[in-house]
N, C-alpha and C positions, 0 to 999 in steps of 0.2 A: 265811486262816491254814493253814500245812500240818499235817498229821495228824502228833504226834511217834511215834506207833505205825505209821507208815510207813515211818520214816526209818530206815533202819540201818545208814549210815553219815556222820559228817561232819567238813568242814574249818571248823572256826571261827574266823574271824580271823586265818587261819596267815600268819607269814613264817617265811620259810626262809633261813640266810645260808651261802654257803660261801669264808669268808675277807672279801673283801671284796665278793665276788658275791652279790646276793639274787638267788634262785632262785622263788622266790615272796614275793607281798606282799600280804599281808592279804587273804587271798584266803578266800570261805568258797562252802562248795557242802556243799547233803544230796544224796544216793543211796537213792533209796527203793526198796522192795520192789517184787520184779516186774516191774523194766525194765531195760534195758542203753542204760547210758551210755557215751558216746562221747568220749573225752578228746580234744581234737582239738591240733595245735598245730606249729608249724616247732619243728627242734633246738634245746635250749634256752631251749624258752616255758616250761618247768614241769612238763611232762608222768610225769618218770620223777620226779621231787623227789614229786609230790602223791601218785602212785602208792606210794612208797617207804614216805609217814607213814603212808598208809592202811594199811600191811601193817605198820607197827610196825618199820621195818626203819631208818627215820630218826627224830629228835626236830625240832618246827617251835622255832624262838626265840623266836616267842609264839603265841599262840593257842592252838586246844585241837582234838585229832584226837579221834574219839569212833568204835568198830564195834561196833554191837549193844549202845549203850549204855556202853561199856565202854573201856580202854585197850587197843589193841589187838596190844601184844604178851603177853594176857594168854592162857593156853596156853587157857581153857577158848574163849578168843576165834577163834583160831589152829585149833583143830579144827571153825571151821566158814565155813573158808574155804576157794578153790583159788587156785593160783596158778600161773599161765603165762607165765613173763617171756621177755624176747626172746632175751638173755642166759642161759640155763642150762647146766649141766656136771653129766651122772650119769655112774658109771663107766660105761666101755663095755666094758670085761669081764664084765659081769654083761649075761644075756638077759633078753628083754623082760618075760616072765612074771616072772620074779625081781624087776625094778623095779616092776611092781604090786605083787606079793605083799609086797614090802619098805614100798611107800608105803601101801598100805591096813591097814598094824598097827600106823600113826603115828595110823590114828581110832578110834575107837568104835564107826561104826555105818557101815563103809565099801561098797562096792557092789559086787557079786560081779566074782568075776577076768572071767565069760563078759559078762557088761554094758557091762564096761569096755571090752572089745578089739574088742566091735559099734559101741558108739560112736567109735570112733576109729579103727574100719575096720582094724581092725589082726588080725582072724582069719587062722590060717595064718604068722601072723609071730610068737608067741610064744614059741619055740623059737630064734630069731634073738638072736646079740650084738648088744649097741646101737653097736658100734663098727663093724659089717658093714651095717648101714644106710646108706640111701641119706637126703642131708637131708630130705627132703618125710617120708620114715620116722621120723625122728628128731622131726620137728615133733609128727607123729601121738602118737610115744611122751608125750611133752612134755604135748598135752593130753590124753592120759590120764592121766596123772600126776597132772595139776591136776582131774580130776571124779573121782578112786581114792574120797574121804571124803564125797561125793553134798555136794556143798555147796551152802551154805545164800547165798553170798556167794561169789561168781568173778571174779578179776581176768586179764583176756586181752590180754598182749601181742605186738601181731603177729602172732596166732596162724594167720595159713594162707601166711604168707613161705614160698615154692619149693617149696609145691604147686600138684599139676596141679588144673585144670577141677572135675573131676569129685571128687575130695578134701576138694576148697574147700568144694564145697555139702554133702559131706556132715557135713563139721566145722559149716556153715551150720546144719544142718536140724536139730545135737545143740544148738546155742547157742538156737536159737528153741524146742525141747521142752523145756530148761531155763528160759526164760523162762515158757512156760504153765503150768510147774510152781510158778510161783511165786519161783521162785530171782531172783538178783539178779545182772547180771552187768554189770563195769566194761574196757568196751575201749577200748583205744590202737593205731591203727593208719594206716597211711601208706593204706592202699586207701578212698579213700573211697567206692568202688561196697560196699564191705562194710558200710560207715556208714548208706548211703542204704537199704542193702536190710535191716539189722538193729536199728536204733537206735531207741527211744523219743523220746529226748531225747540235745543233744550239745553240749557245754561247749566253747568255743575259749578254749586258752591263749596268750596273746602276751605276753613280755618280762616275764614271772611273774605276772601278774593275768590275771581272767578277760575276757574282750573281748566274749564272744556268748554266749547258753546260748537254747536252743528247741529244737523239735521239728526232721527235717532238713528239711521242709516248710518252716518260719519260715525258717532259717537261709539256704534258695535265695529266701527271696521278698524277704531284705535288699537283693539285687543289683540290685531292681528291672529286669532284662532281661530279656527274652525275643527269641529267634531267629525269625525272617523266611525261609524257606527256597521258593525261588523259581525258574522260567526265564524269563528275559525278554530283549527284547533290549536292555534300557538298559546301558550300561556303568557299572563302580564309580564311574567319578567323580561319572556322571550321579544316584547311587543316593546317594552322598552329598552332593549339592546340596541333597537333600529333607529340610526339617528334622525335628528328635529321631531324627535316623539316627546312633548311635553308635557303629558301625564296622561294613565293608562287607570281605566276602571270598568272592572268586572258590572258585568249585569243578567244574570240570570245566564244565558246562553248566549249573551252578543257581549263585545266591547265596545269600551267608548274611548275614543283616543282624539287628544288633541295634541294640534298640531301647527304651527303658522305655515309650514309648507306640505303642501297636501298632497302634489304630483309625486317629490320622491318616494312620502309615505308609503302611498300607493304601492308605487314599484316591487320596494322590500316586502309588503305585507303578498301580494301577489307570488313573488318570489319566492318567499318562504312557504306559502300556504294557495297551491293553486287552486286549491278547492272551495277558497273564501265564497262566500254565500250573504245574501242578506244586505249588501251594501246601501247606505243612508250617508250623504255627506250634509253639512248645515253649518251658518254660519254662529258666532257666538252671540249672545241674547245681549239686548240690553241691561241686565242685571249681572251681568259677567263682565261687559266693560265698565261699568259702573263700580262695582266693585275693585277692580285692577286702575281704575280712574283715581278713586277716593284711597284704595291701600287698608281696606279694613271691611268690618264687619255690617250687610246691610240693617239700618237701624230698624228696632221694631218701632210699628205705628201707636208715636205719643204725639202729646204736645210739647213743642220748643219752651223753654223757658224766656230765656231774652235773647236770643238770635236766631 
């Protein structure tokens, strides 16, 4: 039984309709304190609808949405939240400094102007129009924006879209000192190397229900695959004569063979080719169970329309 003093946010039971479109169905998930959830999902699974009731910005058609206990478009609920949606518009006539100092006297107990702009790598640019930014700047402004009221509850979408390298990790390194802090953070994002490298736990949405929920450990061990990485000199077709071989692909001088069972594999490839050289075994990615999850193609990074 889960701890209700854990849980500070939830979907109970929700459908969602938009005309004659359900957007979600009866769909229920807690978010509990202290981990960041992964909303996972192709255009259209659900993803921006569940995100939506959580933030109190939509109503479900039944069910019951619950943050911190509470309805969550109640104001004392709202001042202990952040939000990072994909989609934002702040004026751009106003400088960067001016957009903290504006969003941190919407809380009570907000986090100094110098804390904000280290986290978000944004020193040296507070003197800058938001309209003279460059987008990777804009992105940065965006999650500062969303950590201005040090929240207790943070909703992150897409949050490192057309940043560089280096940017990425360091938006990275503020999401995981938020998480040890105890905070709670809910991300939505097309990168699943960010999923793999940031998540607790991660929910896939398909066709508005929930399809998979686990650690991303659980979620790659669905696929039952694992890669075969090889030089030999048997040929693909020869590679796939040998059986529980589940697809064979050439790569310069090595193969790559998958496989759910790996010892037999082994054996035959040995067998056939005592001279094999080079061996690499690895388990499948999170975007390879994700994809065999959802049964289609990974979506390119847009924004959802209505779900």
């Amino acid at each position: 039984m889960e701890n209700s003093e854990s849980i500070v946010a939830t979907l109970s039971g929700v459908t969602k309709k938009y005309g004659q479109v359900t957007a979600l169905r009866d769909v229920t998930l807690n978010v509990h304190r202290g981990e960041l959830l992964a909303v996972l999902g192709p255009n259209g699974a659900g993803k921006t609808t569940a995100i939506r009731l959580l933030l109190g910005l939509s109503m479900p058609a039944s069910g019951q949405v619950t943050v911190f206990g509470q309805n969550p478009r109640n104001v004392s609920t709202r001042r202990r939240i952040g939000t990072m949606l994909q989609v934002s518009k702040v004026p751009e006539t106003l400088k960067v400094r001016e957009h903290i100092d504006l969003f941190c006297s919407y809380y009570p107990r907000p986090l100094s102007r110098k804390a904000i702009l280290a986290a978000a790598g944004l020193e040296g640019l507070e003197n800058r129009l938001f309209g003279k930014l460059s987008g990777g700047e804009r992105q940065r402004v965006l999650f500062a924006l969303a950590i201005c009221g040090d929240p207790e509850l943070l909703f992150l979408d897409e949050p490192t879209v057309g940043l560089d390298v280096s940017t990425r990790y360091l938006i990275w390194q503020q999401i995981r000192r938020l998480i040890q802090e105890g905070r709670t953070v809910i991300l939505t994002t097309h990168y699943l190397e960010e999923v793999d490298a940031l998540s607790d736990r991660v929910i896939v949405l398909n066709q508005g229900t929930v399809v998979v929920e686990g650690t991303p450990a659980e979620i790659k061990s669905r696929t039952a695959q694992r890669k075969i990485r090889c030089s030999t000199r048997l040929t693909s077709d020869q590679i796939w004569a040998i059986p529980e071989v589940n697809d064979v692909l050439a790569q310069d001088t090595r193969m790559e063979i998958l496989t759910s069972r790996v010892k037999p594999v082994l054996r035959e490839l040995f067998s056939r080719d005592p001279n094999l050289s080079s061996l690499d075994i690895s388990n499948s990615s999170l975007e390879e169970a994700f994809l065999q999850i959802i049964g289609s193609k990974v979506p390119e990074t847009q924004p959802e329309v209505i779900a």
